[in-house]
C-alpha distance (Angstrom), angle and dihedral (degrees) to the residues before:
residue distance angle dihedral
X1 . . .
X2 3.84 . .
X3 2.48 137.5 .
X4 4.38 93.3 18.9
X5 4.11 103.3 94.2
X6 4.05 114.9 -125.0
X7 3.82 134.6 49.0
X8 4.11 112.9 -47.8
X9 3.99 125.4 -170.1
X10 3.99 102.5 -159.1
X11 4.20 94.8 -56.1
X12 3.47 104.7 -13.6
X13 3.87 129.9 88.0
X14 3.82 108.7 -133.4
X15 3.67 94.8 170.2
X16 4.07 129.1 36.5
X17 4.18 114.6 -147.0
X18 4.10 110.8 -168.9
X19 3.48 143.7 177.9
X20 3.99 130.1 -163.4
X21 4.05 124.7 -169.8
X22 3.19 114.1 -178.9
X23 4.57 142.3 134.1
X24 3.91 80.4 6.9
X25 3.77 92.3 -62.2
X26 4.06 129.6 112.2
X27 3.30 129.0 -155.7
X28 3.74 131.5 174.4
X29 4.06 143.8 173.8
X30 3.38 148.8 155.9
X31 4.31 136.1 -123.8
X32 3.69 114.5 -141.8
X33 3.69 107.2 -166.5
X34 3.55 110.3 -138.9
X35 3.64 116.0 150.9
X36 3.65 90.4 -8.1
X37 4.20 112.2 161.2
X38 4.11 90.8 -116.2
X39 3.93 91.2 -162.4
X40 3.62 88.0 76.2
X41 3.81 88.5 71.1
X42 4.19 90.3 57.6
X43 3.77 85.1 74.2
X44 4.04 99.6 51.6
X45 3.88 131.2 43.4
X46 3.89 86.5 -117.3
X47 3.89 112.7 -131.6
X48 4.02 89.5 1.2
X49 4.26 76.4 -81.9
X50 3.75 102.1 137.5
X51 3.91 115.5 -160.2
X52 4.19 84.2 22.1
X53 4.09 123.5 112.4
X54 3.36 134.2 -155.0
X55 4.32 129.1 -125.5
X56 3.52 141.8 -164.5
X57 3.69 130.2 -148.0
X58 3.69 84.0 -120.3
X59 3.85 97.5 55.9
X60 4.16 92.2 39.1
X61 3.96 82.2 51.1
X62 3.68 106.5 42.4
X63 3.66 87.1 -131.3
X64 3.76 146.5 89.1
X65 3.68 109.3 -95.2
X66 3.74 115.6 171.6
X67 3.81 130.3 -166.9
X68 3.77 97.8 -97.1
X69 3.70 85.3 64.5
X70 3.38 104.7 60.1
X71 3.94 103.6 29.9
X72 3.61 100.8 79.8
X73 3.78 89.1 46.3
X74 3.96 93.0 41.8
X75 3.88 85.1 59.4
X76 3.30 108.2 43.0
X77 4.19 90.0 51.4
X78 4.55 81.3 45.8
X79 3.96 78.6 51.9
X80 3.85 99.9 45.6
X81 3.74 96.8 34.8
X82 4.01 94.4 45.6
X83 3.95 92.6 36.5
X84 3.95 84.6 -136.4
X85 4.01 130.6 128.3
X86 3.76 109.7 -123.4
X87 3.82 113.4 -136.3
X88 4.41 118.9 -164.4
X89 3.32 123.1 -147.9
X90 3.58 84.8 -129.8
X91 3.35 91.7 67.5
X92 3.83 124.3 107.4
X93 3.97 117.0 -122.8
């Protein structure tokens, strides 16, 4: 919920959004929970948001939902949304 950065359902952050500056270089990325182990997060004030949780696609769902699930989705939304072409390092050439 505003003003916390990244993707919230009610309370709960189910998606991190972050930004790094630093020696002139920035970097930035995201964490999609999707089958994330949420007990982790009983250890750690997650986000430095005290009285905030955390979620996973899988818990919000009720259901298993693994990475490989979501990625091709995920990017083709970052694609649409961004009107960008998204290039792997995989990728030959």
């Amino acid at each position: 919920p505003p003003p916390f950065t990244g993707v919230w359902m009610g309370d709960s952050k189910l998606c991190a959004i972050g930004v790094h500056c630093g020696n002139h270089i920035t970097s930035h990325g995201l964490a999609l929970n999707c089958c994330t182990d949420l007990t982790w997060f009983d250890h750690i004030v997650p986000c430095g948001l005290e009285g905030k949780g955390v979620t996973s696609l899988s818990h919000e769902l009720g259901q298993h939902v693994a990475v490989n699930h979501v990625l091709k989705p995920f990017l083709d939304s970052f694609q649409e949304v961004f009107d960008c072409t998204l290039v792997s390092s995989e990728d030959p050439g």
